[in-house]
N, C-alpha and C positions, 0 to 999 in steps of 0.2 A: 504493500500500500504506500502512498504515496505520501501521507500525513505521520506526524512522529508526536503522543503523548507521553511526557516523560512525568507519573504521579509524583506528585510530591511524599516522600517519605513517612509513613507518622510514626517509625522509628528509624533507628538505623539498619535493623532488621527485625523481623518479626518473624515469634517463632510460635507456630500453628501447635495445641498438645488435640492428642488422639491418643487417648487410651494410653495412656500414663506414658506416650512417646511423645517424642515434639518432632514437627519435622520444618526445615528452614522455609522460609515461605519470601522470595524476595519480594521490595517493596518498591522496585523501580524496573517495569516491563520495557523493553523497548521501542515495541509496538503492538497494534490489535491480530496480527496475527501469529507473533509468539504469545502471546496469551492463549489465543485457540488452540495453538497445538502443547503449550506446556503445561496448562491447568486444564483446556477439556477436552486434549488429543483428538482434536479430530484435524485434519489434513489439509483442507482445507473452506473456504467461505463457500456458499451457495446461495445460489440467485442472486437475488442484492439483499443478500448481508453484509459483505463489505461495504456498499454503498450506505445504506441506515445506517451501521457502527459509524464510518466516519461522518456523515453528518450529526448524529446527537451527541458524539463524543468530543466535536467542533463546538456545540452549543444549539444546535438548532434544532425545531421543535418537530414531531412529526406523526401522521399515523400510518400504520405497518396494516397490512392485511394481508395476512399470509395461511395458507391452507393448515389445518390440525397436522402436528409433526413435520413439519416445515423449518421451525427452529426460530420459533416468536421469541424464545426468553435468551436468546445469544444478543437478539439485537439490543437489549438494556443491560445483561449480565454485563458484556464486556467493554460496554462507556462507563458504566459503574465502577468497571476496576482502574480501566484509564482515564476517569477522572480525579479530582481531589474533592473529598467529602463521602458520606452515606447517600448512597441512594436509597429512595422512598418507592417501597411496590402498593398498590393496591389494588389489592386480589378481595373475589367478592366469597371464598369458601377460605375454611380453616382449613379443610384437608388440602388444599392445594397451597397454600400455605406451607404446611408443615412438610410436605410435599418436597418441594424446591428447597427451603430450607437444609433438611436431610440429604440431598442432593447436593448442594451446593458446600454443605459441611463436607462429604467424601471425598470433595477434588480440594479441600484446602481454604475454601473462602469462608469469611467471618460474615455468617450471615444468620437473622434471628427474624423471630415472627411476634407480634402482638397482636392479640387476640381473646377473647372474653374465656379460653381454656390455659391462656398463662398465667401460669400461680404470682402472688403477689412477690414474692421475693424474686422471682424470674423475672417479672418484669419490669423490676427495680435495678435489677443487672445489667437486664438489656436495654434500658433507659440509658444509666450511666456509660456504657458500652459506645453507646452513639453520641453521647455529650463529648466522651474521651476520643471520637473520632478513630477507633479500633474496630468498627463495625464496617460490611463492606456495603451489604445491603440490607433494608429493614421491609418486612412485608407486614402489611395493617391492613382492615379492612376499612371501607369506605366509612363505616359508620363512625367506628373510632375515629379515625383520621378527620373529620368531621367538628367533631369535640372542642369546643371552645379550650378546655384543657392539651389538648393535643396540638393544635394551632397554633398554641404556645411554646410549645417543645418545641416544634418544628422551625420555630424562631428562634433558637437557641443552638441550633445543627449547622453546618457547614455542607449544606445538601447537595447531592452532584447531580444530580434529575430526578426526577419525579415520573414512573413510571403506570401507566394503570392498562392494568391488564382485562382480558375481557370486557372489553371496552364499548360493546354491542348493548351491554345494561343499560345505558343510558337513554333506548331509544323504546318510546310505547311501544312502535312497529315490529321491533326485535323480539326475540321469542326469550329472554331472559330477565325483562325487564325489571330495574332497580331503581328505585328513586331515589335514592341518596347518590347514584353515580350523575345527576343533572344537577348538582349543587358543585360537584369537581371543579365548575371552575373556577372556583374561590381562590386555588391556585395560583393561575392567571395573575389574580387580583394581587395577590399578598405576597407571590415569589417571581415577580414578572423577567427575572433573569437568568433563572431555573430553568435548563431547557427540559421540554416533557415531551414524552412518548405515549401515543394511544396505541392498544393493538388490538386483534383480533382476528378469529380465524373465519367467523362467515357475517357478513354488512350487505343485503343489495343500497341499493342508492338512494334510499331515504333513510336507513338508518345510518350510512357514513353523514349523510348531512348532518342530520342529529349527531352524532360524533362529534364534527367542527362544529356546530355550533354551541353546544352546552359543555363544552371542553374548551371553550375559546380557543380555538386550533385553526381560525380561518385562513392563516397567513401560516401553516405549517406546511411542509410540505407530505405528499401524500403517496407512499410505498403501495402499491397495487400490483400484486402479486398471483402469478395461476392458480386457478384455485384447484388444479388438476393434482389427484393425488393417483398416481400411474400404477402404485405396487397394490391400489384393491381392488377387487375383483367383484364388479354388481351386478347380482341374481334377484328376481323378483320373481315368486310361484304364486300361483294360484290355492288361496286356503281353501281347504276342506275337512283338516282336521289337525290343527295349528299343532299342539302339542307331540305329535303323532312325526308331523312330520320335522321339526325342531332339534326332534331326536335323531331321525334318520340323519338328518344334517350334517349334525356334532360328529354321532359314529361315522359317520364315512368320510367325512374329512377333516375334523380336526377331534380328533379322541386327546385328550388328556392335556389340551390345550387352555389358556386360559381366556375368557369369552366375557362380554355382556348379551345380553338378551332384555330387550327391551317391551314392555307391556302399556297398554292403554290405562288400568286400573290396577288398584291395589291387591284387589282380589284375584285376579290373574295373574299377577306377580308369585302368591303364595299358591295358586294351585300349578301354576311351571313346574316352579323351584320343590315343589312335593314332587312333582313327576319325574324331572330329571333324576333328583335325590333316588326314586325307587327305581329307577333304571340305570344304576350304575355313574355317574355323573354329581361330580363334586360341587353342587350350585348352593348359594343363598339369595336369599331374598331382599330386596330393598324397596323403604318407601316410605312416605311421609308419615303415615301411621304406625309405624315402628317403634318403640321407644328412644330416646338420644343415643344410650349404650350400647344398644344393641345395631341400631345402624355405623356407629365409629369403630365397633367389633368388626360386625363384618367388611366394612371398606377398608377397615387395614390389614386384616385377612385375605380378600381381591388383592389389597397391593404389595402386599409381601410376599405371599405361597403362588406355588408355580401351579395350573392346573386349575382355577376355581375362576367358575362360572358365576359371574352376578344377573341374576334376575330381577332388574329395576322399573319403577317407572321412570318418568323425566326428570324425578328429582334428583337421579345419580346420575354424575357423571362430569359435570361440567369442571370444565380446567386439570381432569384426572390425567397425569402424565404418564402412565405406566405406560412403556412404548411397546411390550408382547404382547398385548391383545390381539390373537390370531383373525380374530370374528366378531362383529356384532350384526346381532338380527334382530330384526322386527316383525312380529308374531301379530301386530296391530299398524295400523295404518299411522304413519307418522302424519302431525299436524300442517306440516310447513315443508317445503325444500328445503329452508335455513335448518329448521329441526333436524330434519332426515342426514343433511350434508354434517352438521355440530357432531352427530351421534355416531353413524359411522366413520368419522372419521378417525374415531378414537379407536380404531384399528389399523394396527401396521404403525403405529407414530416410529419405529426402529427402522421402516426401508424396506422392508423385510416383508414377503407377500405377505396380504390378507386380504375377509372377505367382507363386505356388506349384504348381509342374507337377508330378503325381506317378504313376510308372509302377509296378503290381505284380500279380503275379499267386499262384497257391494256392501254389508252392512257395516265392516268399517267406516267408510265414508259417511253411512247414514249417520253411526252415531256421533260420529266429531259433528255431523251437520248440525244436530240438535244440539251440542255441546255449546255450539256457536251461540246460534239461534238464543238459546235458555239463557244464557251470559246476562251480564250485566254492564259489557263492554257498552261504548258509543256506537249510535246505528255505524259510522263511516268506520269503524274499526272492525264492525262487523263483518261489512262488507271486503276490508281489506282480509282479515280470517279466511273467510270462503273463495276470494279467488287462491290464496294462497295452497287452500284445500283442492282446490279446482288441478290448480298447477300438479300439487304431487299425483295427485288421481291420474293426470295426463304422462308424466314420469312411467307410472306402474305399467299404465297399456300403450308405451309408445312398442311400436316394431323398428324402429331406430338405436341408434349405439348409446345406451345407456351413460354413460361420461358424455357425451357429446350434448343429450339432453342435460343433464342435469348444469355442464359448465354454461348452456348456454341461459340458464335461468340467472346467473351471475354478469350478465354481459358477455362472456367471454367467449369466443368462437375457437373450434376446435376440428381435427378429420376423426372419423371414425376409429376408436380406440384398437379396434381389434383381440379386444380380453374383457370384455365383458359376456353376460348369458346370449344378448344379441345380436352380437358381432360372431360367436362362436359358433352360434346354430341360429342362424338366420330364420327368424318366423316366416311361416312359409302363409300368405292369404291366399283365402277363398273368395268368389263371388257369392256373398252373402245377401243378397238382394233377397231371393224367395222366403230363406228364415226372417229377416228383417223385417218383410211386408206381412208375413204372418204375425210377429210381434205386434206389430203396429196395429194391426186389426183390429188382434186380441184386445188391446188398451184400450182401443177407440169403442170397442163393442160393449166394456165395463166401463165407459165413460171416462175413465182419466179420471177415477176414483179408488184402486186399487191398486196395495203393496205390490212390490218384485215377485211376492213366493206365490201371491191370489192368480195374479197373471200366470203365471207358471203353470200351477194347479189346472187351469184350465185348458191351456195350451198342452197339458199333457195324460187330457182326460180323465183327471181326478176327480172322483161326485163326491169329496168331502163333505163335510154340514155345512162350512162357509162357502163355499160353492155351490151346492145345492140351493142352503137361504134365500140366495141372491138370485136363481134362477138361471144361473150362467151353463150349469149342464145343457139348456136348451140353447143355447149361442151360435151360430154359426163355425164360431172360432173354438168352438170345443172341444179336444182332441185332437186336432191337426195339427199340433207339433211332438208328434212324436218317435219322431226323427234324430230328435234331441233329447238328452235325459236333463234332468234337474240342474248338474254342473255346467253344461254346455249353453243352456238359456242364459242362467245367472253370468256368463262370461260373457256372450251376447250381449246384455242390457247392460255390464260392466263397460264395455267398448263404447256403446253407446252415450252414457252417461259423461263417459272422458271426452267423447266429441261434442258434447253438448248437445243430440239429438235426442235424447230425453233428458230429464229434470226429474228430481224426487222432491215433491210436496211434501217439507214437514209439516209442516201447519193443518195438510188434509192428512194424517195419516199413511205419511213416506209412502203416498200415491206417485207412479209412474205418468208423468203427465209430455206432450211433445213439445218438443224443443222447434227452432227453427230448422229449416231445410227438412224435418220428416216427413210433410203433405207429399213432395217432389219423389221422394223413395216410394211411398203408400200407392201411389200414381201411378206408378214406374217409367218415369220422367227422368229418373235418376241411380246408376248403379252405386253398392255400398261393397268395397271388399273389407274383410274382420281376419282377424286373427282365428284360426281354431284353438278351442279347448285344449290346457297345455296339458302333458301326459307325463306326469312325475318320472316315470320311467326311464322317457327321454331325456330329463334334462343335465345340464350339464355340470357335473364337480367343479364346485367353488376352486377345491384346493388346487388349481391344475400346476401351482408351481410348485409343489411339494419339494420341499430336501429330500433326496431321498441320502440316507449317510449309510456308509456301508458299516459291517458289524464292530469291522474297527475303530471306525470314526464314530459308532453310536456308544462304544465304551470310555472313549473320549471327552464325548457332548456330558453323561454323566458324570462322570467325576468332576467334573468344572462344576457344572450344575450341586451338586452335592457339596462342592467348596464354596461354590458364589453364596449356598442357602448358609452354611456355617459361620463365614464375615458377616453376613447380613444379621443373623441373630446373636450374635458377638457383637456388633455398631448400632442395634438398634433401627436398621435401615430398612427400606425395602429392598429387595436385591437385586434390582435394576437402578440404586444407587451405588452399588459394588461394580456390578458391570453390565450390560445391555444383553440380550442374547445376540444380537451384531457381533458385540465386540468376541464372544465365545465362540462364534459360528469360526471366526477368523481363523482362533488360536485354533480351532480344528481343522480347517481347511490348508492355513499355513504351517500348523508345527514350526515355530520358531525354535528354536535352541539354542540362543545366548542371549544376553544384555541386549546387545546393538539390535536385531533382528525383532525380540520383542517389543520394542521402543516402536516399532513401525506400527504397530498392532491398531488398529480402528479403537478412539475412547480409551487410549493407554497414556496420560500426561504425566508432567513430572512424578506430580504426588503419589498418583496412581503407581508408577511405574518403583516409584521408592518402595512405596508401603506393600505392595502383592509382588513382584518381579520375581521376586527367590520362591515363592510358594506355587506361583505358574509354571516357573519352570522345573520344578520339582516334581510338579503335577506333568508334565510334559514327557520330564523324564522317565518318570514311571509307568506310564501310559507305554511309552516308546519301546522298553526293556520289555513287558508283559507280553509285548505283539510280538517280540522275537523267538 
């Protein structure tokens, strides 16, 4: 890089303790990318991070939008170190919090959290800590930070930026919204030569407005980053029997992996997480209804142990950095694009394939409709709700390249990915005109008064009671779909539905009622081709990049694994603050075998490299002599 920060000193050296050892920690880096590679061994910058580090570490202000595992927290970590002062994070979760924290304690940096679970003596230390100018970074939530008493402190600090992460809260439109993050910019007001960083991994273009404007960020400049995350892999099935098939999933491609699994309700939450559990499958449960304990058991459970599936609703998950989550899947229709994009993205943050599984069917949609609908939101907010619902509906049934859709909800134009479920097995359409015109009948013959399954029922010659009541056994339309079974309609009126040729009436009772352009079809003025009924049989394994390691390299992969889980419960860590499964894939792939050679390893920095080096290659050697 072109730029040279030299920190000023706050000793003459500083000496970092870990577990009753100290190890030197110098306090004059040369530049931002001996930093990168001697405290967080990585090789080198991507995309514009070199460009952000040097602008906020110049002094200028800015917002990042960069995809989940992208590498949002490098761009503040390392102006942080290259500047002089503490820098200020505000993160809107403890656990992500204590998080980074943990994390940024195992490579060596003096970094602390304040939060309503730091004991009072703790945060008397980490108080004085930051007065003493010995701290590197300080992470607070909004609320605190807020605090007439805080705002005071903060006047008392030598601050070197001011970071706020997840920085989408601040916007109604956003799907996370917080209302203490639109008061942020008091900031602005009170540190006006503080440069600040906004980040964030999913903003369409009302809520980055909101961004700059309630962050006073109008004159910052503005990182706009792909939102293309290439290592996952997105499948959409057809529900028929969520649970059922969730399982099939897991077992045939990622067995013993560690997973989210995301639910619409509480109560689906805890009958998953039953089901996995009796079918072999290490899951828990999370969710608002939980008690405090028992939800911070099990997400530090998720983030430490290797193998453990969380079964949540949307209240988990946000700013969670554990970068092995092979999978997440959605068993319910996600609310939003930005939801759907925030959620899975939280698989694969390491590089390293993964997948975004996603299960749903017509009454998903129904019920977020009413969800909407019921709210208590503003009509225009409503409205913004349901096209947003509209959108993901339209995602699930595109016969299009999945990434291609989904980046193009973002702005951002893209070619067909080629690894996705639809690029791999090209849906194949029919001329669905004849079933279409039979539908249509059917509705128009029940008046555009009747559910998805009433229609059905009759289109498939059912003489139920409610069918009979209403007299529709004697319909014209009565029995003449059955051509079709039950799955195959409901996919039908699903396609439809996404193209906006029918509408579900909540208000008449999630009545099927025409949309525009269906006279023209009814007519037969106009052809319709659909997609067929997808055939689980056929479709295609998420995992297709599988490792496959041979028996030597799997004896390998464990014993790393079995040492990484040993430091980790030894530090207190998670064990993806010890090392990544990246950085272990390496040492199996490459077999280092001395000092120099390991030094090269992906996520092996000074510290790192001091503090594990003799025990890796120890591990290496042993490994090595066994195979002989």
């Amino acid at each position: 890089m072109a730029f040279f920060f030299a920190r000023p000193a706050r000793d003459a050296a500083r000496s970092m303790p870990y577990n009753g050892a100290f190890f030197r920690f110098l306090p004059l880096m040369p530049d931002a990318h001996a930093l990168l590679q001697t405290v967080f061994g990585y090789p080198a910058f991507r995309g514009e991070q070199a460009e952000i580090v040097a602008h906020v570490g110049g002094g200028g202000n800015a917002l990042v939008l960069m995809p989940t595992g992208g590498g949002k927290s490098l761009c503040y970590q390392i102006p942080a170190l290259l500047r002089a002062g503490v820098a200020i994070v505000v993160s809107p979760l403890i656990a992500l919090m204590q998080d980074q924290v943990a994390t940024l304690s195992e490579l060596g940096v003096a970094a602390a959290c304040l939060n309503s679970a730091t004991a009072p003596d703790e945060a008397r230390d980490i108080t004085r800590q930051a007065r003493a100018g010995t701290l590197d970074l300080l992470y607070v939530a909004p609320e605190r930070l807020l605090t007439p008493r805080f705002l005071d402190f903060l006047n008392d600090l030598n601050i070197a930026l001011f970071a706020i992460d997840e920085a989408h809260c601040v916007s109604h439109w956003g799907h996370d919204f917080r209302p203490e993050y639109q008061q942020l910019g008091i900031l602005a007001e009170r540190f006006p030569t503080v440069p600040r960083i906004a980040l964030t991994a999913t903003a369409d273009e009302q809520t980055r407005a909101d961004i700059l404007h309630y962050l006073r960020l109008a004159e910052a400049r503005v990182f706009l980053s792909s939102f293309d995350r290439p290592n996952l892999f997105y499948q959409v099935v057809e529900k028929h029997n969520a649970k059922k098939q969730l399982l099939s999933f897991i077992q045939q491609d990622y067995p013993g992996a560690s997973g989210i699994v995301y639910c619409l309700s509480r109560k689906r939450v805890e009958d998953t997480a039953q089901w996995l559990v009796e079918n072999g499958i290490r899951a828990l449960p999370y969710h608002a209804g939980l008690g405090h304990e028992v939800r911070d058991r099990h997400q530090r459970e998720f983030l430490r142990e290797d193998g453990v599936v969380m079964v949540a609703t949307v209240a988990f998950g946000m700013g969670i950095d554990k970068p092995d989550v092979r999978f997440v899947a959605h068993i319910d229709l996600p609310k939003s694009p930005e939801n759907f994009y925030q959620e899975s993205g939280r698989a694969g943050r390491d590089g390293l394939p993964a997948a975004s599984w996603l299960c749903y069917g017509l009454n998903d949609m129904v019920q977020l409709t009413q969800m909407i609908e019921g709210s208590e939101m503003a009509a225009l907010q409503k409205q913004v709700e349901l096209s947003k619902l509209d959108a993901m509906l339209a995602f699930c049934e595109t016969a299009a390249c999945r990434r291609q859709h989904i980046l193009a909800h973002f702005s951002e134009q893209s070619a067909p990915c080629g690894h996705c479920d639809n690029c791999l097995a090209p849906p194949i359409t029919f001329d669905a005109t004849l079933p279409v015109q039979k539908l249509l009948s059917c509705i128009y013959r029940v008046e555009q008064r009747f559910a998805a399954s009433h229609v059905i029922d009759v289109l498939l010659g059912r003489a139920n009671q409610s069918v009979t009541a209403f007299g529709h056994d004697k319909l014209s339309t009565f029995s003449i779909g059955r051509e079709l079974n039950q799955r195959g309609w409901r996919s039908i009126i699903r396609q439809l539905v996404a193209k906006k040729l029918l509408q579900v009436d909540i208000a008449r009772g999630q009545s099927l009622v025409f949309g525009d352009g269906c006279r023209a079809i009814l007519k037969g003025e106009q052809k319709i081709y659909l997609r067929p009924p997808a055939d689980d049989k056929k479709s295609r394994s998420a995992n297709t990049d599988r490792w496959l390691r041979t028996e030597r390299e799997e004896r390998l992969w464990q014993m790393l694994r079995r040492w990484r889980k040993s430091m980790a419960d030894e530090h207190n860590v998670p064990a993806y603050a010890v090392f990544s499964d990246k950085t272990l894939r390496e040492l199996v792939e490459k077999r280092p075998a001395n000092r120099a050679e390991i030094g090269r390893v992906y996520g092996l920095g000074e510290l790192k490299l001091a503090r594990y080096g003799d025990a890796l290659l120890d591990i290496l050697n042993e490994a090595s002599q066994s195979d002989d």
